[in-house]
N, C-alpha and C positions, 0 to 999 in steps of 0.2 A: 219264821224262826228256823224251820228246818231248811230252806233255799242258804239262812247268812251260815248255819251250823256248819254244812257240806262246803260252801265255797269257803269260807276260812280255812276247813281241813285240808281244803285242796291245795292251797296257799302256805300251810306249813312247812311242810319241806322243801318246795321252791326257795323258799326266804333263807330256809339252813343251808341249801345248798347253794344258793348264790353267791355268799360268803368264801366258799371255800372252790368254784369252778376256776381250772386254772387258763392261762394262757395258751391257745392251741399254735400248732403251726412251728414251720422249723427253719424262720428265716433271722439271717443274720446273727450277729453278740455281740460281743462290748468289753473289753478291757476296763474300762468305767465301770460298769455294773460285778462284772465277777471280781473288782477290789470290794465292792461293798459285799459283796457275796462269803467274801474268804473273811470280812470283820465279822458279818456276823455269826461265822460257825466259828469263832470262837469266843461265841457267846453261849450258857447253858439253859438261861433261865429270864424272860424279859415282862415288860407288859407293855399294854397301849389302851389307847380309849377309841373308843369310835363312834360317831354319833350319825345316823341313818334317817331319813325318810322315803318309804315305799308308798307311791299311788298306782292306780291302776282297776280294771277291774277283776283283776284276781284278789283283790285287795277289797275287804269290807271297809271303805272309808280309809283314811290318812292313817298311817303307821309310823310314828315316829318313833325312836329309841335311843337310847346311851347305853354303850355295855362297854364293860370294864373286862379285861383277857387278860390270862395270864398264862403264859405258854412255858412249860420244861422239859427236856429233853428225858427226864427220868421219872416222871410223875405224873404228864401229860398237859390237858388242858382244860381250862374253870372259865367261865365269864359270868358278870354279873348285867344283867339286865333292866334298863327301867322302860316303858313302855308309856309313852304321853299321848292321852286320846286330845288333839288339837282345841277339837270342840265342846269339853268339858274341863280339861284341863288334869282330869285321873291318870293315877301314874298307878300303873302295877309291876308286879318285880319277877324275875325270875330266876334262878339259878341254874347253870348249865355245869355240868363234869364229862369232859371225856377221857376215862380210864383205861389205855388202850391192856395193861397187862392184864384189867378185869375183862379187856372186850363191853365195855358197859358203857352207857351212856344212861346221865343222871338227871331228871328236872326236876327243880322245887318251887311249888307256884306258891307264897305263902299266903295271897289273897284268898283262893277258894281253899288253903289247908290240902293243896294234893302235889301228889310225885308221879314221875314216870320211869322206870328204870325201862331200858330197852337197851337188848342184847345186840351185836354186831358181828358179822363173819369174818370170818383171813383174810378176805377179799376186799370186801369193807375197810376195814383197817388198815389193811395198807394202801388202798386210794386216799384213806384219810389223812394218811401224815404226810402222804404228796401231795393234799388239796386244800389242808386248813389253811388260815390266815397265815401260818407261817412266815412270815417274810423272806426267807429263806426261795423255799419253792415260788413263791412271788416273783421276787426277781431271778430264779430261772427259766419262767415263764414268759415272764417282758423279756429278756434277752431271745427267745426264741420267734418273738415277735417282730414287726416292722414300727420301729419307734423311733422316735427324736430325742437327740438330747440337748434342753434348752441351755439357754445362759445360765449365768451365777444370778442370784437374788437375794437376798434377805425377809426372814418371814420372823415377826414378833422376835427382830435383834439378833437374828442368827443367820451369818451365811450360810446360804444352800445351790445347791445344783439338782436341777430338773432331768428328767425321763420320763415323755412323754409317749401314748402309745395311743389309737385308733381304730388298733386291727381287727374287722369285726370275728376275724376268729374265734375271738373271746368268749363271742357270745353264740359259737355256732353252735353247741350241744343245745342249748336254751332254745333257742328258736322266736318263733311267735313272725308277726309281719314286718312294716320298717323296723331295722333294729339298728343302733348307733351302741357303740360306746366310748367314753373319752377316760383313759386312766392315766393320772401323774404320778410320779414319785418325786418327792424334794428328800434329799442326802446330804446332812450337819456336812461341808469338807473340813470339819476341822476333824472330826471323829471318824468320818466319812462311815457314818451307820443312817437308817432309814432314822426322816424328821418329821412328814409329814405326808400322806398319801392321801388322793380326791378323786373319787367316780362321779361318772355320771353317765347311765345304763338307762336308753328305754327300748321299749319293745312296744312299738303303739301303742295301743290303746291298752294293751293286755297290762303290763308293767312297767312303772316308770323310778328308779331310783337312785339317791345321792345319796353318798356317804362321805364324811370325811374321818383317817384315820390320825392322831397325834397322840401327844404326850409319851413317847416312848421312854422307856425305860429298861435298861440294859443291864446285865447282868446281876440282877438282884437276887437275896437269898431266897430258899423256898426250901419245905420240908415236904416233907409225905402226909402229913397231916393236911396238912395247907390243901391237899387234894380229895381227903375223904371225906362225903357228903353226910348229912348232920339232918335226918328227917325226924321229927317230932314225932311224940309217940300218938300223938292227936290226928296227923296227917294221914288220910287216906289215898291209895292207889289210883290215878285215872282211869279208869275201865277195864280197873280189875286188875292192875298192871301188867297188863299181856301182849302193851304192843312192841311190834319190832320191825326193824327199819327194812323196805322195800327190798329185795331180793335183786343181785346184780347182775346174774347169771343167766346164759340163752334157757336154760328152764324155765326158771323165773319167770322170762318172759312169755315163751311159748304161754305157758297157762295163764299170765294179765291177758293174752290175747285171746287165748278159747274162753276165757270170763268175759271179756267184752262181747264176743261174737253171741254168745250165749245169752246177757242182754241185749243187748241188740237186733243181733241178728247179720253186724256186718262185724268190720273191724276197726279202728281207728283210722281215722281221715290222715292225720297226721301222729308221729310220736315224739317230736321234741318236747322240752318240759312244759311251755307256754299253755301250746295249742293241746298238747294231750289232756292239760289239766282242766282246760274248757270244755273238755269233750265229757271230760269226767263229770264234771258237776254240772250239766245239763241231763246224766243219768237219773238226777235227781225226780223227773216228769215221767220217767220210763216206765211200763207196766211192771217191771220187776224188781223195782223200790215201791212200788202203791202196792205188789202184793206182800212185800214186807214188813209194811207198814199194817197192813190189815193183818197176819199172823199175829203179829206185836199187840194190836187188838185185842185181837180174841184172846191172847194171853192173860192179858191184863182181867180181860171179862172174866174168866176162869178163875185167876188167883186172885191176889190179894194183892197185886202190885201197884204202888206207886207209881202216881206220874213221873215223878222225878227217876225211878227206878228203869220205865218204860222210855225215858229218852235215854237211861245210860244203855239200855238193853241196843238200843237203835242204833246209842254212837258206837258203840262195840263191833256191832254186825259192820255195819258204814265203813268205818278205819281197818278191823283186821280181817274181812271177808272182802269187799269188796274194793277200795282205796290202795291196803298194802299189796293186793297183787295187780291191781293195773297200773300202781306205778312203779313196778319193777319196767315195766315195758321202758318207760324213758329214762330208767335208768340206765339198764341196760345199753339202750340207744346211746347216752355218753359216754359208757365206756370205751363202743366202739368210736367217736368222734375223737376222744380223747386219745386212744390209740392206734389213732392214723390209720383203722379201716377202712374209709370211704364205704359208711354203709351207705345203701341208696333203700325205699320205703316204698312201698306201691301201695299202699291201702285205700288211695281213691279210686283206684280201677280194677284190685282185687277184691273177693269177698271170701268166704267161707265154703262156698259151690265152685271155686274156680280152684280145683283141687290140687294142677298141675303148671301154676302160674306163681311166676316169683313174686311172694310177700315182702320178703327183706332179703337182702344180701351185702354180703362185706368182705374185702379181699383179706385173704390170711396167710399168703405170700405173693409174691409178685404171679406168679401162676396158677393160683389155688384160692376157689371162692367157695364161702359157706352160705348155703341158702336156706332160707324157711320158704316153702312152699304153703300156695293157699289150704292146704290141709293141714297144717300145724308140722309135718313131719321135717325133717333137715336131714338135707346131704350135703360131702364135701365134692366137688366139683373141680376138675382142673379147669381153664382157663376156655381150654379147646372147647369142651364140653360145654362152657357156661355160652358160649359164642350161640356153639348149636344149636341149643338152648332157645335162646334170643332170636332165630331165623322164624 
């Protein structure tokens, strides 16, 4: 139970943020795409459906979904979620709000009766409105890509025109071993607005997923209402409602990495989000979750605690001590991919003793590189220096 507890959490925010990683790279554009680009910014308010299956082994078992989105330019972003276990046929639901003037992000599980509110930074936030589903930043994405644009077709009675893309760019912040991905766009030319869009994303063995996005719906009304989250007085907080989203920041990361080293004893092998994430939940066997395990114990021996109480105690520690700071590391890590650092990662041949050996490094001008060294500390380096460096 506690191996599927960890690998699902591990698997959380992969799943959020796959959604919203954008198209890397800065080739080519399209006269075709930015007319659909200028229809839809002048559009305020829309919706779409999306229905998804994730396999993989970052994935306990088959992950199916339909979620329903609702995007505003003034109010933010709602989806409704249903969740189909293949093999029993169970659907659970969830409710999602992101409030960017509260900086809040909202979830309503109504199966177990719990919420999660989690706070988000400046920083956070504004990756967010370049990264969500937006179709907007979507197709600024694909145009910055190496894509095809197919023939006309007809899908369920509507003409369409295709924009097809390959580039595994897409999925370079992600990572993980073979990765492929295939993304289409089909564009109503009569409205010439997005009609239909279809992934199809794997990453070996690690994750494998299809989505497809339809039924848009364009310029619809929406209030303020429409966006404020409605928890019952019944509903209880997930662990204590204290969590918050992975830090994006080279601090950030510096300490996911003195936490790993710390269990460990080395560093991460790799930091994209795939492979990071497997490194995480194999922490699970390490002496320093068995000795937390055994405090948690004696806790329990001592008081009067519940079991039920002693696995929330555990998921607590798990997600906000141990989870939220080492995946700031791959977070981190996309930002720089995302903003054409070219970091580079040495963590298979650095450790923690090799004090004066580059950990990570990422250009911050054409002259100028920022490095973490195997001792956690960071300098700015000109170009010259980073060379000599390297001799």
């Amino acid at each position: 139970m506690k191996s599927r507890i960890i690998k699902l959490a591990a698997a959380v925010i992969i799943i959020a943020v796959l959604a919203g990683v954008p198209f890397f790279g800065d080739k080519g554009s399209g006269i075709a795409l930015a007319a659909v680009l200028e229809k839809i910014n002048q559009t305020h308010a829309y919706m779409y459906t999306t229905k998804s299956t994730i396999t993989g082994k970052m994935i306990p078992g088959v992950k199916e979904s339909t979620t329903l989105t609702t995007i505003s330019d003034d109010f933010g972003m709602k989806s409704y979620v249903e969740n189909t276990d293949p093999n029993t046929g169970k659907t659970t639901t969830q409710q999602h709000y992101t409030l960017p003037e509260k900086k809040m992000m909202v979830t309503i599980m109504p199966e177990t009766k719990q919420y999660i509110r989690m706070p988000f930074s400046d920083e956070l936030l504004v990756r967010m409105k370049q990264q969500n589903n937006d179709p907007r930043e979507m197709i600024m994405h694909i145009m910055k890509c190496e894509y095809t644009r197919l023939d006309k077709a007809v899908i369920d009675g509507v003409e369409v025109e295709g924009f097809r893309t390959t580039d595994p760019a897409f999925i370079e912040a992600i990572g993980g071993d073979t990765t492929s991905i295939e993304f289409t766009l089909w564009v109503d030319v009569e409205n010439w607005l997005p009609f239909l869009s279809e992934m199809d994303l794997k990453s070996g063995e690690q994750m494998q997923v299809t989505a497809t996005t339809y039924n848009y719906r364009w310029n619809i009304p929406v209030h303020a209402s429409d966006f404020e989250p409605v928890i019952p007085e019944d509903f209880k907080p997930f662990l204590a409602d204290g969590m918050k989203m992975p830090g994006m920041s080279e601090a950030a990361a510096i300490e996911g990495l003195r936490l790993f080293a710390e269990i460990t004893g080395q560093y991460p092998k790799k930091i994209n989000m795939l492979e990071l994430a497997q490194e995480i939940t194999a922490l699970k066997d390490s002496q320093y979750i068995k000795d937390m395990l055994e405090k948690l114990k004696e806790t329990k021996q001592n008081t009067e605690m519940s079991n039920d109480e002693m696995h929330e105690a555990f998921m607590k520690k798990w997600m906000m001590e141990i989870m939220q700071p080492l995946q700031s590391i791959s977070y981190f890590y996309m930002t720089l991919v995302a903003d054409k650092k070219e970091p580079a990662y040495y963590g298979e041949s650095v450790g923690p003793d090799n004090a004066d050996m580059v950990l990570l490094k990422w250009k911050v001008s054409d002259d100028h590189y920022r490095v973490i060294f195997g001792d956690l500390t960071a300098e700015d380096l000109t170009a010259d220096q980073f060379n000599e460096l390297e001799k």
